[in-house]
Short mmCIF file of the C-alpha atoms (twelve columns), coordinates in Angstrom:
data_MODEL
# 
_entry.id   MODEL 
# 
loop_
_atom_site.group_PDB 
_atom_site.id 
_atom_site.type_symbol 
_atom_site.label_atom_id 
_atom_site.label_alt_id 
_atom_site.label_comp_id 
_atom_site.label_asym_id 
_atom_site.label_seq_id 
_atom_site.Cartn_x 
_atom_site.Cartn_y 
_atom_site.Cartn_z 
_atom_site.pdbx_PDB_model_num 
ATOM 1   C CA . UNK A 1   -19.708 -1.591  -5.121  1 
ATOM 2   C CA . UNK A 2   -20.496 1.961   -5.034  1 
ATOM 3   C CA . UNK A 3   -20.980 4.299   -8.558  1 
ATOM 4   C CA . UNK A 4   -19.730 1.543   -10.638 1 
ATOM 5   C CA . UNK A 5   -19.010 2.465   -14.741 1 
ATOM 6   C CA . UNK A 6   -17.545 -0.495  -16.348 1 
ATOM 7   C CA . UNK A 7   -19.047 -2.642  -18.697 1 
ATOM 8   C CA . UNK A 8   -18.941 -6.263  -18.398 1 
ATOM 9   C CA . UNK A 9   -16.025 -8.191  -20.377 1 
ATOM 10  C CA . UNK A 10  -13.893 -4.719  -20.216 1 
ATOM 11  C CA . UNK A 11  -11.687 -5.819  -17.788 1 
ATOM 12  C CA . UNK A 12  -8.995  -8.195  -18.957 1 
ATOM 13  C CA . UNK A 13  -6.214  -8.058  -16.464 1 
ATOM 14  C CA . UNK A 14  -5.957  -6.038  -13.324 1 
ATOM 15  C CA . UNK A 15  -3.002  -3.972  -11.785 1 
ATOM 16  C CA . UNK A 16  -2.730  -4.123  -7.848  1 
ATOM 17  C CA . UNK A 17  -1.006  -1.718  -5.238  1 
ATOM 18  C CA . UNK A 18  0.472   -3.036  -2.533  1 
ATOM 19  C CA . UNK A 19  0.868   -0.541  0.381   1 
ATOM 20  C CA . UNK A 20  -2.431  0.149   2.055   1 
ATOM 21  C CA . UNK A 21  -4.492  -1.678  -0.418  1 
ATOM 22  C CA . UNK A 22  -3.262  -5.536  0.453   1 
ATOM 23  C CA . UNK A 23  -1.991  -5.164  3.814   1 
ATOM 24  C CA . UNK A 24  -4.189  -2.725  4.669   1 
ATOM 25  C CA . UNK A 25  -7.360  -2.224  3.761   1 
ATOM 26  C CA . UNK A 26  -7.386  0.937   2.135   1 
ATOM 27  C CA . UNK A 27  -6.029  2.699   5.257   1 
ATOM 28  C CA . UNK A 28  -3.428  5.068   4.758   1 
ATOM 29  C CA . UNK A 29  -0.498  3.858   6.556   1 
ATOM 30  C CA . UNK A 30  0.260   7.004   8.356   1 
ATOM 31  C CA . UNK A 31  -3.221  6.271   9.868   1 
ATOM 32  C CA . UNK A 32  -2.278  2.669   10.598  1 
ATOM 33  C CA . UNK A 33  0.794   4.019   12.826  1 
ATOM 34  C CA . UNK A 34  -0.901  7.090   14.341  1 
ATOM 35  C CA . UNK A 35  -3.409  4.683   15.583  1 
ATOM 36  C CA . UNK A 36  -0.668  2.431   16.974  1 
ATOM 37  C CA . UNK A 37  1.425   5.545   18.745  1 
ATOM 38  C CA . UNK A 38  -2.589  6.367   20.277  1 
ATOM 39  C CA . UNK A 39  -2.704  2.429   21.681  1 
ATOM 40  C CA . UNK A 40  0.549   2.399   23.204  1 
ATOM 41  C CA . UNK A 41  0.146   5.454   25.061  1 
ATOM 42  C CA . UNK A 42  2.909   7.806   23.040  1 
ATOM 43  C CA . UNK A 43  1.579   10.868  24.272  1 
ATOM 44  C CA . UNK A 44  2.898   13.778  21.272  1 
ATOM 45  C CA . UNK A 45  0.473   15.482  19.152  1 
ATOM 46  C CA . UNK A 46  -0.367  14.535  15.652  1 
ATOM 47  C CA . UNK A 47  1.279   16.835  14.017  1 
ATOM 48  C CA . UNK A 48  5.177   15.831  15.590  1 
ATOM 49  C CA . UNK A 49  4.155   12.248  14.279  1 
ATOM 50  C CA . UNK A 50  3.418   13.118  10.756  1 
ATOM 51  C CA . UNK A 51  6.636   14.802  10.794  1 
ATOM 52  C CA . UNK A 52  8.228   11.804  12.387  1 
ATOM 53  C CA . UNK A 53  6.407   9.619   9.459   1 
ATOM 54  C CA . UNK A 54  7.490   11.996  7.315   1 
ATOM 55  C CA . UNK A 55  11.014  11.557  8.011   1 
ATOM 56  C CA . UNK A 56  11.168  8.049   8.223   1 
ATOM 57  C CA . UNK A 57  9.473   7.695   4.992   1 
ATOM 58  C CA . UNK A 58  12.187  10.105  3.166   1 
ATOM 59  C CA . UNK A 59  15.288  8.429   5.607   1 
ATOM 60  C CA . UNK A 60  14.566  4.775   4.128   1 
ATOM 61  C CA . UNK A 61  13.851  6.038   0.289   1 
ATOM 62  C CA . UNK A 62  17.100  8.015   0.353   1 
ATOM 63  C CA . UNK A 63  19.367  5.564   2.230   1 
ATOM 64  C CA . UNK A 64  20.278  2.167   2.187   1 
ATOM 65  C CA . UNK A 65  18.899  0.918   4.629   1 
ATOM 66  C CA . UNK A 66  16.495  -1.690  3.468   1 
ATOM 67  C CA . UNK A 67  18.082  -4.261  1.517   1 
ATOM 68  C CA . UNK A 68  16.319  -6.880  -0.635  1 
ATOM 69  C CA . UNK A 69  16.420  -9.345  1.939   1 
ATOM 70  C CA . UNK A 70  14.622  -7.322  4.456   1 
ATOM 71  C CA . UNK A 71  11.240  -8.744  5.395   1 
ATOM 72  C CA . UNK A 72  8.366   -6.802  5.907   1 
ATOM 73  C CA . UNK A 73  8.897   -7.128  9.897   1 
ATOM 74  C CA . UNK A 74  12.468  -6.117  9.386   1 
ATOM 75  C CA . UNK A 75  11.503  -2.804  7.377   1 
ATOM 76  C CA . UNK A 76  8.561   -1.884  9.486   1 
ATOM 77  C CA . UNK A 77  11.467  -2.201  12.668  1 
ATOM 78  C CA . UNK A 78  13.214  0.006   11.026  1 
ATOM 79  C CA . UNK A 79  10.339  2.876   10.190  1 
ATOM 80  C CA . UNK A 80  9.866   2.568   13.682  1 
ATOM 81  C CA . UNK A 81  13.016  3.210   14.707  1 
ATOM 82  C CA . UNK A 82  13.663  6.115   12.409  1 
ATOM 83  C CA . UNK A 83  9.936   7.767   13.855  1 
ATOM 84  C CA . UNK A 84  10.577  7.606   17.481  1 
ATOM 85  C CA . UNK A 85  14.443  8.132   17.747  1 
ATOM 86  C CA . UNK A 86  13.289  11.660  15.529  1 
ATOM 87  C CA . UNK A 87  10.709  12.050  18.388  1 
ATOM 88  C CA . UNK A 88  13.324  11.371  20.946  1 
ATOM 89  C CA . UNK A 89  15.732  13.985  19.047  1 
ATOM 90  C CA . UNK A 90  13.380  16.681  19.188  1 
ATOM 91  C CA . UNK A 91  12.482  15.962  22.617  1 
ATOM 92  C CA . UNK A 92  8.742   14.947  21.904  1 
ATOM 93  C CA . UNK A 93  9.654   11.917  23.732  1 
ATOM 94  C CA . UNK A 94  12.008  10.876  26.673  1 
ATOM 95  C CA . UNK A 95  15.424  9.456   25.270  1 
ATOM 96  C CA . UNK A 96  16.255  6.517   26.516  1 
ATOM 97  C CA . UNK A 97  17.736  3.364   24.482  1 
ATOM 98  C CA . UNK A 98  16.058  0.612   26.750  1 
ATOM 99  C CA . UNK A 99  12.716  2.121   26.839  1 
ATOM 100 C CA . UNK A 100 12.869  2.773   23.485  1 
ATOM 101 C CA . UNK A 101 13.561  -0.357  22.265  1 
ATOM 102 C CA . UNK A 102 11.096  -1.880  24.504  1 
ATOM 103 C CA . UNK A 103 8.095   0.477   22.988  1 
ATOM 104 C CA . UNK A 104 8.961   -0.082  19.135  1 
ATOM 105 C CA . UNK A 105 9.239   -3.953  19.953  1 
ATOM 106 C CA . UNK A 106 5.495   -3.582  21.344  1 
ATOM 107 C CA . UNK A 107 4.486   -0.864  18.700  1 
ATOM 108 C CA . UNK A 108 6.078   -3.690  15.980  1 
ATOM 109 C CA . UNK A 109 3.903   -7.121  17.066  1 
ATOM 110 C CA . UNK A 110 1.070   -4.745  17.151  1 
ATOM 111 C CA . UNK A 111 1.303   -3.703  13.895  1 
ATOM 112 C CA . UNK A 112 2.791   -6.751  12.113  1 
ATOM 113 C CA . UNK A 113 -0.090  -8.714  13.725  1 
ATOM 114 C CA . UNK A 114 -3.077  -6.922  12.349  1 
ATOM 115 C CA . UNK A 115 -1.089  -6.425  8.950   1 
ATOM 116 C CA . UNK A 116 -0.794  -10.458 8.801   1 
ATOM 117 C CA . UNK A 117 -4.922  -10.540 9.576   1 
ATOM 118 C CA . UNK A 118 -5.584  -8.136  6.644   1 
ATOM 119 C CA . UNK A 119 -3.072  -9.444  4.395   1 
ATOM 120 C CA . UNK A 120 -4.510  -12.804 5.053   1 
ATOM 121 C CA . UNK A 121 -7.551  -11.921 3.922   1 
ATOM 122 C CA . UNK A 122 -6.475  -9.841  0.537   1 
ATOM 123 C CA . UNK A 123 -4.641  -12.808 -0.220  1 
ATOM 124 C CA . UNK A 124 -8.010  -15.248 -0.784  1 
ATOM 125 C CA . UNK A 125 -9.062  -12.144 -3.002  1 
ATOM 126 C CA . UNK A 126 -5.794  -12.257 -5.050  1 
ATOM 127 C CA . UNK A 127 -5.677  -16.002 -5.630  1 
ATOM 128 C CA . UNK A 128 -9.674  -16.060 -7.104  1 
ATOM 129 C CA . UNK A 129 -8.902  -13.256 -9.153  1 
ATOM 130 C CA . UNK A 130 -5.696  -14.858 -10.702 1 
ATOM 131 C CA . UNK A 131 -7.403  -18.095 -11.418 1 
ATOM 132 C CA . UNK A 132 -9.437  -15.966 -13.651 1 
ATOM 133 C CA . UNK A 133 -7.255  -13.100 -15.101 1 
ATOM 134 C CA . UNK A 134 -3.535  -12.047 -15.409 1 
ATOM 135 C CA . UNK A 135 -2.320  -9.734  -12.407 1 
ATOM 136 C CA . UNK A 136 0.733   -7.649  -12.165 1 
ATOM 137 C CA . UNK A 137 1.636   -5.830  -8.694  1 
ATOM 138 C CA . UNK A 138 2.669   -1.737  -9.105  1 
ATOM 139 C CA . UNK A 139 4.173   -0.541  -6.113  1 
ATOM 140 C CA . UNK A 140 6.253   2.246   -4.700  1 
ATOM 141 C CA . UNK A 141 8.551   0.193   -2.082  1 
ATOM 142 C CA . UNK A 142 12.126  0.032   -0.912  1 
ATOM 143 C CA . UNK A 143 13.752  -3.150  -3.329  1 
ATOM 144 C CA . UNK A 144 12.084  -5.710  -1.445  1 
ATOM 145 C CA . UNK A 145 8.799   -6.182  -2.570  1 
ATOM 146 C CA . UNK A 146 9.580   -9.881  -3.768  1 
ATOM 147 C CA . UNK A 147 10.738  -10.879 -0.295  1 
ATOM 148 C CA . UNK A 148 7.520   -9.446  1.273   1 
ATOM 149 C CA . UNK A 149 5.338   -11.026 -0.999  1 
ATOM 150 C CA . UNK A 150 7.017   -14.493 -0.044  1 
ATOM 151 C CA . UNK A 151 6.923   -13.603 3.507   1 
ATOM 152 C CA . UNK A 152 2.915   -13.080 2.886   1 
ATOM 153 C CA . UNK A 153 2.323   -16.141 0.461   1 
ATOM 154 C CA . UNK A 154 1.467   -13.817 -2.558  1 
ATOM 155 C CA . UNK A 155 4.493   -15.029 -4.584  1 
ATOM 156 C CA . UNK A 156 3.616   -16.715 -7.722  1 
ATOM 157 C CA . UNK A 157 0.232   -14.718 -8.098  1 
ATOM 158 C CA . UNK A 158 1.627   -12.096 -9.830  1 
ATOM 159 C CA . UNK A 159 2.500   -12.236 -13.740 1 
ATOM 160 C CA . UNK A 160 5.228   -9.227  -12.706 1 
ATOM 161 C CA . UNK A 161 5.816   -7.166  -10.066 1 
ATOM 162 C CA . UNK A 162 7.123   -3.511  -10.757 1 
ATOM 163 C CA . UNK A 163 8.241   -1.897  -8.173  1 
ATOM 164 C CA . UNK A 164 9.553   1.829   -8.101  1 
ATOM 165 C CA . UNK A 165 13.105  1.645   -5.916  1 
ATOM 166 C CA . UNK A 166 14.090  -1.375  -9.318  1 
ATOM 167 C CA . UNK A 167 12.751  0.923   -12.065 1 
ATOM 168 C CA . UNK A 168 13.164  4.667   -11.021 1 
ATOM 169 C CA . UNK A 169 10.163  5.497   -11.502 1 
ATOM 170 C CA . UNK A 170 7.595   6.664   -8.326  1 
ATOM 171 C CA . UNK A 171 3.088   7.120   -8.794  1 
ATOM 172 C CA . UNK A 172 2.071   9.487   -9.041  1 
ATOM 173 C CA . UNK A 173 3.949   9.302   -12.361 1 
ATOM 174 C CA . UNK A 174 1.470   7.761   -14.860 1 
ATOM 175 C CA . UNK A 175 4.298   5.899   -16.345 1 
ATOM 176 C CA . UNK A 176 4.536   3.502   -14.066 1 
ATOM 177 C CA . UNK A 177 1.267   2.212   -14.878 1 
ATOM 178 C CA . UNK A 178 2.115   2.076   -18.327 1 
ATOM 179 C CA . UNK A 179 4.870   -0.227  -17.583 1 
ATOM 180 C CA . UNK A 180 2.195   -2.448  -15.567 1 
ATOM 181 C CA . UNK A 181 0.186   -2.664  -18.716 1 
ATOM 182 C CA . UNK A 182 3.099   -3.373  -20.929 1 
ATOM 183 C CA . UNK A 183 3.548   -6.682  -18.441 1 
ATOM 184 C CA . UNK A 184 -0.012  -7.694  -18.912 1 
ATOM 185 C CA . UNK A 185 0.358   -7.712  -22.352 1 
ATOM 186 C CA . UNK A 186 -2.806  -5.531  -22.617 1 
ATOM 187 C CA . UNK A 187 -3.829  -1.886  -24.230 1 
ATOM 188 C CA . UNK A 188 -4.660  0.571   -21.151 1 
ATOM 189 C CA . UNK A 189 -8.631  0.556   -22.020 1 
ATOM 190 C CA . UNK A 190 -8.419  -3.428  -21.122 1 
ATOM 191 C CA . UNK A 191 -6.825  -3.085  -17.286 1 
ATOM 192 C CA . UNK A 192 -8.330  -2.016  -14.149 1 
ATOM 193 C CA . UNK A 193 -5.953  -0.623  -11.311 1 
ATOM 194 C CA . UNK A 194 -6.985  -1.240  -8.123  1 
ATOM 195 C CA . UNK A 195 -5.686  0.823   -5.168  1 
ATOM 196 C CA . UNK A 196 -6.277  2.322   -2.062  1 
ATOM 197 C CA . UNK A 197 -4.596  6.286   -2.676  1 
ATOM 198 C CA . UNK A 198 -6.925  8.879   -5.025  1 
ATOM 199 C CA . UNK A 199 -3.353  10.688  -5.844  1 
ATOM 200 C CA . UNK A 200 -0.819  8.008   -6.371  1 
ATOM 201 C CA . UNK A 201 -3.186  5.088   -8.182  1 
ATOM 202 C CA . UNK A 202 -6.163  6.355   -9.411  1 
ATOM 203 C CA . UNK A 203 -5.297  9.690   -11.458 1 
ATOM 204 C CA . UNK A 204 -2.228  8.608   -12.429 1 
ATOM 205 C CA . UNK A 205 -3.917  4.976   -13.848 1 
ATOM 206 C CA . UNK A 206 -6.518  7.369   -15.431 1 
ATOM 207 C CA . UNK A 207 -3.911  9.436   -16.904 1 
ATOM 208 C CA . UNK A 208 -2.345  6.408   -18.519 1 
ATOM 209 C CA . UNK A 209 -5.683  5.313   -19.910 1 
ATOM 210 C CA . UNK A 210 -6.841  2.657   -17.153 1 
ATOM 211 C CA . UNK A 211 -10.136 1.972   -15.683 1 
ATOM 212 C CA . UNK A 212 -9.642  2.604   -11.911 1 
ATOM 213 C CA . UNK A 213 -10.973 0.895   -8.604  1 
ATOM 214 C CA . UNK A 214 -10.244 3.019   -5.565  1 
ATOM 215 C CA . UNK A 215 -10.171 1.099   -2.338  1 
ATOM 216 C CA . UNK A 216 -11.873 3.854   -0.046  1 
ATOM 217 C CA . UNK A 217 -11.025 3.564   3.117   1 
ATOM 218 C CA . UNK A 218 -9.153  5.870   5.676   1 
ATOM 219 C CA . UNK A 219 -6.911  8.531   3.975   1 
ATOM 220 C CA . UNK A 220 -3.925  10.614  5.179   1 
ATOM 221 C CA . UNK A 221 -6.619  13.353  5.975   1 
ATOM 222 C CA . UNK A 222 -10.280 14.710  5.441   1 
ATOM 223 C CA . UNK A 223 -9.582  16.359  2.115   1 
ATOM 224 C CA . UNK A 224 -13.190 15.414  -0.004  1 
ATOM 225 C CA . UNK A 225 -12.061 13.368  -3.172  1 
ATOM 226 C CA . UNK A 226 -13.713 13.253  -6.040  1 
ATOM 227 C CA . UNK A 227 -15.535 9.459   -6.598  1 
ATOM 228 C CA . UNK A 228 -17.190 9.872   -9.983  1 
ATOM 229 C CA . UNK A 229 -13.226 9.842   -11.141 1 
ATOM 230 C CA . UNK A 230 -12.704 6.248   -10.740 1 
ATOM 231 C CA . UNK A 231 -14.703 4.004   -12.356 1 
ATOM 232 C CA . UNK A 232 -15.781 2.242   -9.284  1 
ATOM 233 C CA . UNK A 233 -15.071 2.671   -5.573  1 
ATOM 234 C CA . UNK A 234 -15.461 -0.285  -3.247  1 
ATOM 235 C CA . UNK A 235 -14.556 -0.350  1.043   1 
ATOM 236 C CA . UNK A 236 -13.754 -4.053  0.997   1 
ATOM 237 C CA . UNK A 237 -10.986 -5.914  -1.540  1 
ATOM 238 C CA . UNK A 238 -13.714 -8.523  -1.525  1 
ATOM 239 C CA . UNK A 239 -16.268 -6.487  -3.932  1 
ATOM 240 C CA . UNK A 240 -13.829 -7.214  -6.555  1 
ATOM 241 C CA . UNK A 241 -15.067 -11.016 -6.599  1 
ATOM 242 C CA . UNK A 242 -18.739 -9.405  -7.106  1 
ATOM 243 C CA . UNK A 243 -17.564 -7.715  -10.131 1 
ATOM 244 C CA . UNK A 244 -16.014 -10.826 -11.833 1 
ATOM 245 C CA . UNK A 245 -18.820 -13.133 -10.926 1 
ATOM 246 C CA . UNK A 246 -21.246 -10.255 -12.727 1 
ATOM 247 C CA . UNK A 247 -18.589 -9.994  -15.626 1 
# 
């Protein structure tokens, strides 16, 4: 663990994101997809697909179009869909509803395969941690964060989950956080947030009075961040179990 501040015993209860940081592994998920579109040979620049991600990412927070029962499968079908048929609209790609279908379906196991692997593995993290302190999720998602959690076996490890789409309220705002700590039943100064984004986790927990972890892994872009902000910075979930052993 790199340029680590905290004290031992500090720590009392943690607060975990959930996009990026437990399914996967501190990569940005933009990065995750643009490395998929690369793989299966979808041959636009960059730039079209962060405007594709872009959209999709606005389309399914402004419309109902993921339901609580969606899986995570389900929802990252329809991202998918959204991406490419903006592609196809804008003639980035060729338009065609077969061929279409067929690439997302590949694009899809791809993706759902690797995020089962790394989710897998954050999972072994989670369930050591819990044994030893109380956990509450924070997460900006669509409504069906509880289903995706049971889809993942990481049901039951959280105290509470709050998620953004149930209590209108998105991170960067630092009072999301605050609601996380109100869960744990802790003061700010006694929970570490753990997460993989330096502008939606880490300020925003520092702002609300947290000790931060950031995940550092591969971001949205190049942009330097600043890593004597957080009071720790780690490239694998698994340093946290070297922290609570020490603590």
């Amino acid at each position: 663990m790199q340029g680590d501040k905290e004290k031992n015993g500090m720590t009392k209860g943690y607060i975990f994101d959930y996009g990026g940081t437990l399914d996967t592994g501190g990569r940005h998920w933009g990065k995750v997809l643009w490395r998929v579109y690369i793989r299966h040979g979808i041959t636009v620049s960059e730039e079209l697909f962060r405007e594709a991600y872009v959209f999709g990412e606005r389309t399914l927070g402004s419309q109902p179009i993921v339901t609580p029962d969606f899986t995570f499968r389900q929802t990252l079908n329809a991202k998918l869909h959204l991406e490419l048929e903006h592609l196809a609209s804008i003639g980035a790609i060729d338009y065609n509803k077969t061929k279409l279908a067929k690439m997302r379906q590949g694009m899809l196991d791809d993706i759902y395969e690797g995020v089962k692997r790394e989710t897998s593995k954050s999972r072994k993290v989670i369930e050591a941690i819990a044994a030893e302190r109380p956990l509450v999720l924070v997460s900006n998602f669509y409504g069906n964060i509880g289903t995706v959690l049971k889809e993942f076996g990481l049901d039951g490890l959280f105290k509470n989950v709050i998620e953004s789409a149930v209590v209108g309220i998105r991170k960067p705002d630092p009072r999301i956080f605050i609601l996380g700590v109100e869960a744990l039943g802790l003061r700010p100064e006694e929970t570490t947030v753990v997460g993989d984004s330096m502008a939606k986790d880490i300020i925003p927990a520092k702002l609300a009075g947290c000790r931060a972890v950031w995940l550092k892994g591969e971001g949205w872009d190049d942009t330097p961040q600043d890593e004597t902000l957080p009071d720790a910075v780690i490239t694998e979930l698994s340093q946290l179990l070297d922290k609570e052993r020490n603590a």
